[in-house]
PAPA-925414 format. One record per residue: residue number from 0; y, z, x of N, C-alpha, C in turn; residue in three letters. Coordinates in pm, whole numbers, padded with zeros to 5 digits, always signed. Example, Ala and Ser with C-alpha at 12.3 -4.5 7.8 and 13.67 -1.06 7.14 Angstrom:
BEGIN
{i->0, n_y->-00569, n_z->+00780, n_x->+01319, ca_y->-00450, ca_z->+00780, ca_x->+01230, c_y->-00330, c_z->+00780, c_x->+01320, aa->ALA};
{i->1, n_y->-00225, n_z->+00708, n_x->+01285, ca_y->-00106, ca_z->+00714, ca_x->+01367, c_y->+00003, c_z->+00787, c_x->+01290, aa->SER};
This chain:
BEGIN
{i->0, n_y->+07573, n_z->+10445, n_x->+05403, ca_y->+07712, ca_z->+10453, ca_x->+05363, c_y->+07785, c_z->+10545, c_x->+05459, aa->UNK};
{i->1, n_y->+07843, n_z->+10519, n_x->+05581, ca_y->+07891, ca_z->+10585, ca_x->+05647, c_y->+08091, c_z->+10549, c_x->+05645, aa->UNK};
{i->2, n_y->+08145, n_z->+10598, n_x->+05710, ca_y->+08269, ca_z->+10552, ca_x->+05709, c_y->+08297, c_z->+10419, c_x->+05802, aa->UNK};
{i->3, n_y->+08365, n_z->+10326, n_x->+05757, ca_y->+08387, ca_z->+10217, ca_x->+05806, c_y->+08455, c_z->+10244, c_x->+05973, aa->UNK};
{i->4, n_y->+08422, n_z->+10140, n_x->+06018, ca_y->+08433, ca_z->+10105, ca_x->+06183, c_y->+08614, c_z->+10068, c_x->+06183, aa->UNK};
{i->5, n_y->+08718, n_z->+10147, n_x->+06285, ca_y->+08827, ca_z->+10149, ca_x->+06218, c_y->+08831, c_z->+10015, c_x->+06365, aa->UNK};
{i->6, n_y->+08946, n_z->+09916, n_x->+06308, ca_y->+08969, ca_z->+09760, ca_x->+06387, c_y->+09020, c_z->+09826, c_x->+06535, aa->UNK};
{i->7, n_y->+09014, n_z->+09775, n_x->+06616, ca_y->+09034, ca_z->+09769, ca_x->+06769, c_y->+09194, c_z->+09717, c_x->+06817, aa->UNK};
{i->8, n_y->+09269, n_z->+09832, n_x->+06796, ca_y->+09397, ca_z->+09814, ca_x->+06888, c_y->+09461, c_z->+09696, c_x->+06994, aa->UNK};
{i->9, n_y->+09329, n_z->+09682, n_x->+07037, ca_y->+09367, ca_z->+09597, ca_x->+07184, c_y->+09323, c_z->+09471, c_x->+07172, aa->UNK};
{i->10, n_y->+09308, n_z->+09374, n_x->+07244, ca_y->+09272, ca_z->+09221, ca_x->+07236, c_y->+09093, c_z->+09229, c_x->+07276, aa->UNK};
{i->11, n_y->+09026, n_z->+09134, n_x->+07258, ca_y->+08901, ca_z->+09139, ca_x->+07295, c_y->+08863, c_z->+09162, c_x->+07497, aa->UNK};
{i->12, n_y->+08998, n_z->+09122, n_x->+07560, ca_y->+08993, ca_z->+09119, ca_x->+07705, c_y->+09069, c_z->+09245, c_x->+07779, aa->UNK};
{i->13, n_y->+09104, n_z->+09338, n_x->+07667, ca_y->+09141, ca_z->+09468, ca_x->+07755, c_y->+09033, c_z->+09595, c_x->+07676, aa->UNK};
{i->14, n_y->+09054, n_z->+09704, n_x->+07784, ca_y->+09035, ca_z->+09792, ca_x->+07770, c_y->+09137, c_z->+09910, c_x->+07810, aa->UNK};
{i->15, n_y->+09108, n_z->+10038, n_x->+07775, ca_y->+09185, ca_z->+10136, ca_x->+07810, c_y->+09131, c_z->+10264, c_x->+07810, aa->UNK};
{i->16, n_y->+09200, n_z->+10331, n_x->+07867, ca_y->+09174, ca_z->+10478, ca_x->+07905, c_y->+09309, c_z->+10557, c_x->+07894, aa->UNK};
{i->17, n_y->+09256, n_z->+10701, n_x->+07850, ca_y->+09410, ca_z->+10799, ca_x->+07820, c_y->+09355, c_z->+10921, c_x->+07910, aa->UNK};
{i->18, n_y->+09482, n_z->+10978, n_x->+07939, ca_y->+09474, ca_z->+11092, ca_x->+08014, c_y->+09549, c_z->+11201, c_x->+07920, aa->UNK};
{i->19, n_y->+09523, n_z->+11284, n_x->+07899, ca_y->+09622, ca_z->+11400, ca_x->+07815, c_y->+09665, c_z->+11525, c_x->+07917, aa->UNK};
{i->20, n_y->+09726, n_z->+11593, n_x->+07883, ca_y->+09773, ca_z->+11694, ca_x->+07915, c_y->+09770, c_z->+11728, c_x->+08076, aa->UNK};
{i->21, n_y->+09855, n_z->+11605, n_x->+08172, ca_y->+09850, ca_z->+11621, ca_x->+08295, c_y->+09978, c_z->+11725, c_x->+08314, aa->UNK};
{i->22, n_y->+09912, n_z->+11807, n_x->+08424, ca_y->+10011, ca_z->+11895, ca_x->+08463, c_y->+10125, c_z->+11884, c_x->+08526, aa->UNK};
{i->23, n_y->+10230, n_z->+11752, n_x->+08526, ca_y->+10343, ca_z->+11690, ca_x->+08580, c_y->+10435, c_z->+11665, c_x->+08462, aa->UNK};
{i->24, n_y->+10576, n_z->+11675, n_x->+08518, ca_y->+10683, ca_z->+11591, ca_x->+08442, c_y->+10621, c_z->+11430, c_x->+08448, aa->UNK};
{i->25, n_y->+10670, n_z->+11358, n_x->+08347, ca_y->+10674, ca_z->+11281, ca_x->+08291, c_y->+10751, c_z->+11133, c_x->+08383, aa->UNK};
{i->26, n_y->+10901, n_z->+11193, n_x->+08437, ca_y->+10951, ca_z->+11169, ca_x->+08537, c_y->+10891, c_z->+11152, c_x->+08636, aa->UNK};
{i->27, n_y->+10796, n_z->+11227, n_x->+08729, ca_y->+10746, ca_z->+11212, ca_x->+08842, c_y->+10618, c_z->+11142, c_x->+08838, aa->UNK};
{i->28, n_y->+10575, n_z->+11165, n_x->+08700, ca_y->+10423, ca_z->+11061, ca_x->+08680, c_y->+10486, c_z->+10912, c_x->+08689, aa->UNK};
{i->29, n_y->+10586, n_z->+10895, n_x->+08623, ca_y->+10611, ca_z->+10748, ca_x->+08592, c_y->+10639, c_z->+10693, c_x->+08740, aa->UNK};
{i->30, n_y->+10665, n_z->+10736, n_x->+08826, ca_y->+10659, ca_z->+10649, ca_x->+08956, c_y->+10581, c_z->+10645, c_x->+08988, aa->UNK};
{i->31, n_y->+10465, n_z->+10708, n_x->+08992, ca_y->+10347, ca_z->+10649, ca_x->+09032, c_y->+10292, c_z->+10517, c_x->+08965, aa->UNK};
{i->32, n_y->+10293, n_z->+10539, n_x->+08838, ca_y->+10267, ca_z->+10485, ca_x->+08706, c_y->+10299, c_z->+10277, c_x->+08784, aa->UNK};
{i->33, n_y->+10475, n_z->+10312, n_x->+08798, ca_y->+10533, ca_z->+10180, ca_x->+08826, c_y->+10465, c_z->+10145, c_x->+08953, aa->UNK};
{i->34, n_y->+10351, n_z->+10218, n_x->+09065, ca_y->+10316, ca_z->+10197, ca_x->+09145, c_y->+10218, c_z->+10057, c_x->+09125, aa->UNK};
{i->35, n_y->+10132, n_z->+10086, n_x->+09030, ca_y->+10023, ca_z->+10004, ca_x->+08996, c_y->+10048, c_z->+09910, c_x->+08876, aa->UNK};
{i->36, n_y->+10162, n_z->+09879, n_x->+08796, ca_y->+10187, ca_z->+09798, ca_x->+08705, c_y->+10181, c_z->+09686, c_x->+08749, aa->UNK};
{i->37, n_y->+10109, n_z->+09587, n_x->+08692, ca_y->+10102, ca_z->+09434, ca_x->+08706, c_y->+09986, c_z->+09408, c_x->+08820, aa->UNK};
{i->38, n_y->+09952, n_z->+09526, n_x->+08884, ca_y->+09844, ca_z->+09495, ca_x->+08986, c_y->+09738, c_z->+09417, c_x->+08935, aa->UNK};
{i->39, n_y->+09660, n_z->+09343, n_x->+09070, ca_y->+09497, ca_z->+09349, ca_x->+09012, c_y->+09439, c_z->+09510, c_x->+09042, aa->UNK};
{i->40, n_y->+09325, n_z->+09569, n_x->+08982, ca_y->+09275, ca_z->+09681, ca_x->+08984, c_y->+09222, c_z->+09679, c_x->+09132, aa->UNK};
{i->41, n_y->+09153, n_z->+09606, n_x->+09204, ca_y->+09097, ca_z->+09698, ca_x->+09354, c_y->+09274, c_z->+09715, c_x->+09463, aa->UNK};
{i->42, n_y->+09348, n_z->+09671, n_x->+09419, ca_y->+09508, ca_z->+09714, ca_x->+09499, c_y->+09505, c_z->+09820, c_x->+09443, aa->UNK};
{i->43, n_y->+09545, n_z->+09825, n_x->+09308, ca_y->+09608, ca_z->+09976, ca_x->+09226, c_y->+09545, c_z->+10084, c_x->+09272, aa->UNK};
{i->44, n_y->+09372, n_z->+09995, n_x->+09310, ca_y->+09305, ca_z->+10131, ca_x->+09338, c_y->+09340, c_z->+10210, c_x->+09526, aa->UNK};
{i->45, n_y->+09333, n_z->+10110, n_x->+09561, ca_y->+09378, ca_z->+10134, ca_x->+09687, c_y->+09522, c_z->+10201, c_x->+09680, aa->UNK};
{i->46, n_y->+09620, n_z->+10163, n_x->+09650, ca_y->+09750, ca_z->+10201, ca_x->+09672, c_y->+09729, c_z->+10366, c_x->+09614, aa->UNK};
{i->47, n_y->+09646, n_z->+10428, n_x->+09519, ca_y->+09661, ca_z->+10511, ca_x->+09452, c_y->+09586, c_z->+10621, c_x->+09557, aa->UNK};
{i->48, n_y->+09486, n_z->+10576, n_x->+09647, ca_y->+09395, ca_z->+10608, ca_x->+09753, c_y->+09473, c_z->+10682, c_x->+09832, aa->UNK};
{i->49, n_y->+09605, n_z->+10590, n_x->+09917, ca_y->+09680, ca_z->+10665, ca_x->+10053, c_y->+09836, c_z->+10701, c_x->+09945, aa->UNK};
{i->50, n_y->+09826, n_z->+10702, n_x->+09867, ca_y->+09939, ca_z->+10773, ca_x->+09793, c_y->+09971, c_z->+10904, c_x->+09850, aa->UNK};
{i->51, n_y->+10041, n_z->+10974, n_x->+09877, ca_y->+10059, ca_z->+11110, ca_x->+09860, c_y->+10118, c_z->+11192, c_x->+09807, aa->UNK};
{i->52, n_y->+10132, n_z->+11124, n_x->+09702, ca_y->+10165, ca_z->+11222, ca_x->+09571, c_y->+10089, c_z->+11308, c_x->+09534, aa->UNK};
{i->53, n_y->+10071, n_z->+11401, n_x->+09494, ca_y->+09980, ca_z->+11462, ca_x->+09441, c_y->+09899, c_z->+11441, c_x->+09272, aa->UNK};
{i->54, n_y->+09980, n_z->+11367, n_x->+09216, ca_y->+09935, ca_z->+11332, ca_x->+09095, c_y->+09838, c_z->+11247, c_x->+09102, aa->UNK};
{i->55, n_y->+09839, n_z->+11106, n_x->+09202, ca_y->+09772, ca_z->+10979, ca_x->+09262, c_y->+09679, c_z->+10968, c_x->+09219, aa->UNK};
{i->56, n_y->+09581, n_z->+11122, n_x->+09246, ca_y->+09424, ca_z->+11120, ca_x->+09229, c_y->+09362, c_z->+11121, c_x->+09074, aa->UNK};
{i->57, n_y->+09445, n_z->+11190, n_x->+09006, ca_y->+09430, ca_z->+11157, ca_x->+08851, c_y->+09448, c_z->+11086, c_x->+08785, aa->UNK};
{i->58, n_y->+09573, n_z->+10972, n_x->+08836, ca_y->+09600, ca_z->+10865, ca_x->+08817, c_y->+09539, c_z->+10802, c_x->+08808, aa->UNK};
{i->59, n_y->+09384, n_z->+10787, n_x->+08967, ca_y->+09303, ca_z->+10694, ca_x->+09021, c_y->+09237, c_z->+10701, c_x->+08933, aa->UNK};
{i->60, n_y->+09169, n_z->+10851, n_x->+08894, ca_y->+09049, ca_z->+10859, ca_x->+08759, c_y->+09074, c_z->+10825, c_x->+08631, aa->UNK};
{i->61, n_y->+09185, n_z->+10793, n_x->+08606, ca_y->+09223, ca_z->+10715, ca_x->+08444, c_y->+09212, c_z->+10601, c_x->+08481, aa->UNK};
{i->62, n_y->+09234, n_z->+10505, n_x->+08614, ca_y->+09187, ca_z->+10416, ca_x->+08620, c_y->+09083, c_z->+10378, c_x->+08652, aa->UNK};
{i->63, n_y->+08978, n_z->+10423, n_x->+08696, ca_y->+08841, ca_z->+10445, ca_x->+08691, c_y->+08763, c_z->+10450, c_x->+08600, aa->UNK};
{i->64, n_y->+08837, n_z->+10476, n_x->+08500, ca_y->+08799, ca_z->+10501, ca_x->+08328, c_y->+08802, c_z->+10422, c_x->+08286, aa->UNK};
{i->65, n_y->+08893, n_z->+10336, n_x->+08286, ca_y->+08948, ca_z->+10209, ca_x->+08256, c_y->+08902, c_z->+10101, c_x->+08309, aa->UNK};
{i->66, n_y->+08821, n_z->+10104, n_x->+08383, ca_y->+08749, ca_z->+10006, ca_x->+08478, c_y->+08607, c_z->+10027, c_x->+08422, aa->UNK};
{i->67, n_y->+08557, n_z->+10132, n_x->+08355, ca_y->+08464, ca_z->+10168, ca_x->+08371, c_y->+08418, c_z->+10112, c_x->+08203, aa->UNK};
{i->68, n_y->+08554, n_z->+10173, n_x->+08127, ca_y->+08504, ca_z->+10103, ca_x->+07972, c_y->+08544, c_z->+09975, c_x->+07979, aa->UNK};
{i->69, n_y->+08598, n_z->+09869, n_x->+08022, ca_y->+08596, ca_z->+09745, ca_x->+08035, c_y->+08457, c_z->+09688, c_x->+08051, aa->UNK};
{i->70, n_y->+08388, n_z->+09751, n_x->+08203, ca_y->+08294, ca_z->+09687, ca_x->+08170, c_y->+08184, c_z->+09746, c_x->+08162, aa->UNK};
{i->71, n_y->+08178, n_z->+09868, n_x->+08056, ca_y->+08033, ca_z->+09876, ca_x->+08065, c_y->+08044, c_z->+09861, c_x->+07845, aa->UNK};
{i->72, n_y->+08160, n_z->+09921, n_x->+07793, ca_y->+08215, ca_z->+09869, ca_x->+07663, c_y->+08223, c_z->+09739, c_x->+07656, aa->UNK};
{i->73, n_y->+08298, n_z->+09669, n_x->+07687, ca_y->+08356, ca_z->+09561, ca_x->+07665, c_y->+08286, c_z->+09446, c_x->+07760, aa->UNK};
{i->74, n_y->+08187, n_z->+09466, n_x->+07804, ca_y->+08141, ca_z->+09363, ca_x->+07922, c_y->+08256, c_z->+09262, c_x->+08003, aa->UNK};
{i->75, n_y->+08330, n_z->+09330, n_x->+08030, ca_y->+08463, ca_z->+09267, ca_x->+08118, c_y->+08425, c_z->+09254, c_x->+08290, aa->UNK};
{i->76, n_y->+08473, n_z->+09118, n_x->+08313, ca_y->+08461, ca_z->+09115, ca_x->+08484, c_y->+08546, c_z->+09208, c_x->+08532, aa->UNK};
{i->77, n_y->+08477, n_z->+09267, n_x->+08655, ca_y->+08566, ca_z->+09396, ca_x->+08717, c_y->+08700, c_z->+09319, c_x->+08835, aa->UNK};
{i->78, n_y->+08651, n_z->+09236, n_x->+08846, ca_y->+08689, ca_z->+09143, ca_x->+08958, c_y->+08832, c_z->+09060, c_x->+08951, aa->UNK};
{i->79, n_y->+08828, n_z->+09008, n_x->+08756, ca_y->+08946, ca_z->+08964, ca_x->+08734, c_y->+09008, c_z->+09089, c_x->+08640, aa->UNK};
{i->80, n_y->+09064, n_z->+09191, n_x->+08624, ca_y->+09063, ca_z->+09294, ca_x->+08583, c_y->+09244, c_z->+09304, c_x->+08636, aa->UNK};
{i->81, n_y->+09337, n_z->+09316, n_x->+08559, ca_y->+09440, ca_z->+09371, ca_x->+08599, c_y->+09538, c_z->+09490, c_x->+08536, aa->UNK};
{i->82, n_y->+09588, n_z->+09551, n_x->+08609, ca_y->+09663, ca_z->+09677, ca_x->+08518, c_y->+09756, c_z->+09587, c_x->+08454, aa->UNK};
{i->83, n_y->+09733, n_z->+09585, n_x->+08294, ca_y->+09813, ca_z->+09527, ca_x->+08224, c_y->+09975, c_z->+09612, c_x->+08154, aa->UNK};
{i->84, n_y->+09947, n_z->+09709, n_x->+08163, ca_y->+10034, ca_z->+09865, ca_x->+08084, c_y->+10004, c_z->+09980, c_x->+08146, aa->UNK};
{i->85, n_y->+10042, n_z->+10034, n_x->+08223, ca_y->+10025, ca_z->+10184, ca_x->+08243, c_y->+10185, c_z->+10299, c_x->+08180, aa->UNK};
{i->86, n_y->+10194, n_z->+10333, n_x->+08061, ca_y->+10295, ca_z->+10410, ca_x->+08033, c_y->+10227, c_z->+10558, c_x->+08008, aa->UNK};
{i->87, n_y->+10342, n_z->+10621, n_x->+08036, ca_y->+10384, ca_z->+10722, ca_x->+08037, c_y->+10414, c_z->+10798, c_x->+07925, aa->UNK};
{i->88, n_y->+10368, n_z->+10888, n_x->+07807, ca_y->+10446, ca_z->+10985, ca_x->+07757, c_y->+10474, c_z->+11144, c_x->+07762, aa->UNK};
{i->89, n_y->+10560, n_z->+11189, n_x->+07691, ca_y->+10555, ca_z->+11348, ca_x->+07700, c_y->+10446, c_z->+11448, c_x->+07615, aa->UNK};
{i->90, n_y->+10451, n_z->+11524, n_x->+07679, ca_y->+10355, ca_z->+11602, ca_x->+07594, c_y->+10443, c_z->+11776, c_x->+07569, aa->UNK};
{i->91, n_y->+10359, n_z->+11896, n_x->+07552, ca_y->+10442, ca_z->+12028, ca_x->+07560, c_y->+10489, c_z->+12033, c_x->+07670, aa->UNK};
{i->92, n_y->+10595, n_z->+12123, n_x->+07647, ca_y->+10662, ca_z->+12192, ca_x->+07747, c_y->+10647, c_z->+12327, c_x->+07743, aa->UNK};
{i->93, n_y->+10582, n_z->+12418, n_x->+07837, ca_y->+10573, ca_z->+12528, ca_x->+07864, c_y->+10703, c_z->+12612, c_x->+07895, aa->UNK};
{i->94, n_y->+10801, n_z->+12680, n_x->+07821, ca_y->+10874, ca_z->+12795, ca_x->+07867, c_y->+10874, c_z->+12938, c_x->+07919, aa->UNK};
{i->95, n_y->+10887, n_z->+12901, n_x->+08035, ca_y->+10892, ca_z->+13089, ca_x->+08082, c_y->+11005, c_z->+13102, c_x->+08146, aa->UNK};
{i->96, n_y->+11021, n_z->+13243, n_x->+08183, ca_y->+11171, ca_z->+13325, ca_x->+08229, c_y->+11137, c_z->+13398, c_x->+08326, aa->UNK};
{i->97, n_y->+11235, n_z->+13409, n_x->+08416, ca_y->+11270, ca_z->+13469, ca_x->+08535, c_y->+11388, c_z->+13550, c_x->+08519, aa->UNK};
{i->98, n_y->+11400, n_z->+13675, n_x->+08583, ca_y->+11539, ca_z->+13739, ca_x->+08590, c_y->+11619, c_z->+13688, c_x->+08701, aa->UNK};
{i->99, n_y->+11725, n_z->+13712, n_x->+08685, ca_y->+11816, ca_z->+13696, ca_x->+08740, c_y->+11917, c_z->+13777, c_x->+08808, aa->UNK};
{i->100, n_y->+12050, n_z->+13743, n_x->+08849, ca_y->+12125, ca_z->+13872, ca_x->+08849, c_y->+12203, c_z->+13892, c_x->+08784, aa->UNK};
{i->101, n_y->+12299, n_z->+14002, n_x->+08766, ca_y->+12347, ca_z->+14060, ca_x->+08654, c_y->+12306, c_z->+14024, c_x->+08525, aa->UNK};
{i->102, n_y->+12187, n_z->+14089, n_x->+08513, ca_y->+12111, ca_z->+14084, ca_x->+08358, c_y->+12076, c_z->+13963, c_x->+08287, aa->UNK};
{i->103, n_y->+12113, n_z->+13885, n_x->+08366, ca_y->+12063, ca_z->+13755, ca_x->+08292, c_y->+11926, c_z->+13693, c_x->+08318, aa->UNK};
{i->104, n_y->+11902, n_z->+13554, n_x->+08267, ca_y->+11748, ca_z->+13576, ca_x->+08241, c_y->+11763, c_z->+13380, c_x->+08292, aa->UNK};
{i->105, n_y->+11697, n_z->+13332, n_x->+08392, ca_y->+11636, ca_z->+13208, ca_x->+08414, c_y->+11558, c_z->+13129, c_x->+08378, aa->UNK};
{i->106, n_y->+11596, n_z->+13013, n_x->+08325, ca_y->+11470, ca_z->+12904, ca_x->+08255, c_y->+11359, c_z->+12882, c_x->+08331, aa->UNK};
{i->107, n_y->+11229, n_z->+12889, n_x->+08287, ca_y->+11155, ca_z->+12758, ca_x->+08373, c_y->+11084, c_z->+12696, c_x->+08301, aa->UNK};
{i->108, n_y->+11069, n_z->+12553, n_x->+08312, ca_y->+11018, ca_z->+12459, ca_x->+08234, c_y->+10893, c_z->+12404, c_x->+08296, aa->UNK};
{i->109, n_y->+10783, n_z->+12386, n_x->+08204, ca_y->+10670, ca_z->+12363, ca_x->+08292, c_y->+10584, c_z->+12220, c_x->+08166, aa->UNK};
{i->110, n_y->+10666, n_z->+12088, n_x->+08196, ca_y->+10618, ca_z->+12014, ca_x->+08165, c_y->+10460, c_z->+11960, c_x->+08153, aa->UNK};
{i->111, n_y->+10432, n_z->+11893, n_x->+08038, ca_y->+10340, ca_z->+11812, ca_x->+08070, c_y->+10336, c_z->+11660, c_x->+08027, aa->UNK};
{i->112, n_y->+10211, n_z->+11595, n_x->+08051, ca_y->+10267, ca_z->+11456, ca_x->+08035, c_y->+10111, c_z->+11385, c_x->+07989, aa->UNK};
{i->113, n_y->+10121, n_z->+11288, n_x->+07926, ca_y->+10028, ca_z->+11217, ca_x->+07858, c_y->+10012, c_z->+11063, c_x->+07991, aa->UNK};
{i->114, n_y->+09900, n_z->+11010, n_x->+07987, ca_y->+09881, ca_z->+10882, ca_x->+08066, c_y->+09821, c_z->+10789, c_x->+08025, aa->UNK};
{i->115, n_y->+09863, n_z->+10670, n_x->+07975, ca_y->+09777, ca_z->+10540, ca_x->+07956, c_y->+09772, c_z->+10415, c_x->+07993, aa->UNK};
{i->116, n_y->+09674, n_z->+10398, n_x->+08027, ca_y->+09633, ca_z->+10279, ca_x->+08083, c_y->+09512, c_z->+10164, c_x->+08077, aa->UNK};
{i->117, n_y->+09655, n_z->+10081, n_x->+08043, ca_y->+09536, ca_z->+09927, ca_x->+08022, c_y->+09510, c_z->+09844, c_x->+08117, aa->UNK};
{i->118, n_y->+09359, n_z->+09768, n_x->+08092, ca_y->+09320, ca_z->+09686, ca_x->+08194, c_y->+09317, c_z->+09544, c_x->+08147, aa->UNK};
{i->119, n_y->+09339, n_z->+09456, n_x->+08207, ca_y->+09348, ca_z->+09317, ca_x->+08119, c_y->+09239, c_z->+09216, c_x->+08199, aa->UNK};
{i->120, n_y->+09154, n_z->+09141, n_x->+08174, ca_y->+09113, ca_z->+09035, ca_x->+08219, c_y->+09162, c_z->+08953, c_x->+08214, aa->UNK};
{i->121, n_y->+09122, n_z->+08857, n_x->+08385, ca_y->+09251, ca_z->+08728, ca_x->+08317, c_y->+09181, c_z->+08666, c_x->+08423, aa->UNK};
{i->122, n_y->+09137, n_z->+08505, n_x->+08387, ca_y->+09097, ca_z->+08422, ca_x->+08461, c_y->+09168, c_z->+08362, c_x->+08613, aa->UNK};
{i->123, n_y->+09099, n_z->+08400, n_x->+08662, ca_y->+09130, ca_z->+08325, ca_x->+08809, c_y->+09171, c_z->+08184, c_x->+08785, aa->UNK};
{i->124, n_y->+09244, n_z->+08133, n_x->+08887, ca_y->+09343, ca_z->+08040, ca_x->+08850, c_y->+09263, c_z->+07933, c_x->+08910, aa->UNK};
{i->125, n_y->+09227, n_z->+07810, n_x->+08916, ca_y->+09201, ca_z->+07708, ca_x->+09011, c_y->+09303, c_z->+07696, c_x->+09098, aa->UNK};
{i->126, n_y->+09231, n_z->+07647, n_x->+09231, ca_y->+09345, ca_z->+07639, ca_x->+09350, c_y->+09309, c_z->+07562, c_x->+09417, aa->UNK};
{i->127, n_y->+09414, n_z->+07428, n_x->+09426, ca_y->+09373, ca_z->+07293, ca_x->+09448, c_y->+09407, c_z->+07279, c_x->+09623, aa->UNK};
């Protein structure tokens, strides 16, 4: 008698992976994000490779994750595999202060940001 197996979010042909508490605005993740949407996964992976963003590389490892529970979870071909969703949410925002001049006191905001990403299988097309 254990607790029941809770139903599966996703379709039988995706998988996914989450990233939490990346150290970026939300804003600057999401362009990367739109970098790899709709890709097949060995582009996304590449494009995420000569990126130079600095976020890129964490990016790459949520998709790596995601590649990784597809098919070793889900027995998914790696091959037909495409970024089906990669969004973006917010997470805390860190406040601290700086002085200023004449007695006043400066914001600084030190975002963070949540990452997810799905992988979709999808049959290769015949090509006549």
């Amino acid at each position: 008698m254990g607790k029941r197996q809770r139903e599966r979010d996703l379709d039988e042909n995706e998988a996914k992976a989450v990233s939490k508490m990346l150290r970026i605005s939300p804003q600057k993740l999401n362009l990367v994000a739109q970098l790899i949407r709709g890709k097949k996964v060995a582009s996304a992976l590449a494009d995420l490779e000569f990126s130079h963003k600095r976020i890129a590389k964490d990016v790459r490892k949520c998709l790596e994750s995601a590649i990784a529970n597809a098919e070793n979870n889900h027995d998914l071909d790696v091959d037909e595999l495409v970024v089906a969703e990669a969004h973006v949410g917010k997470a805390l925002v860190i406040k601290r202060f700086t002085p200023r001049g004449r007695g006043r006191v400066g914001r600084i905001l030190k975002p963070f940001s949540h990452l997810t990403i799905v992988v979709r299988q999808v049959e290769a097309r015949a090509e006549a």
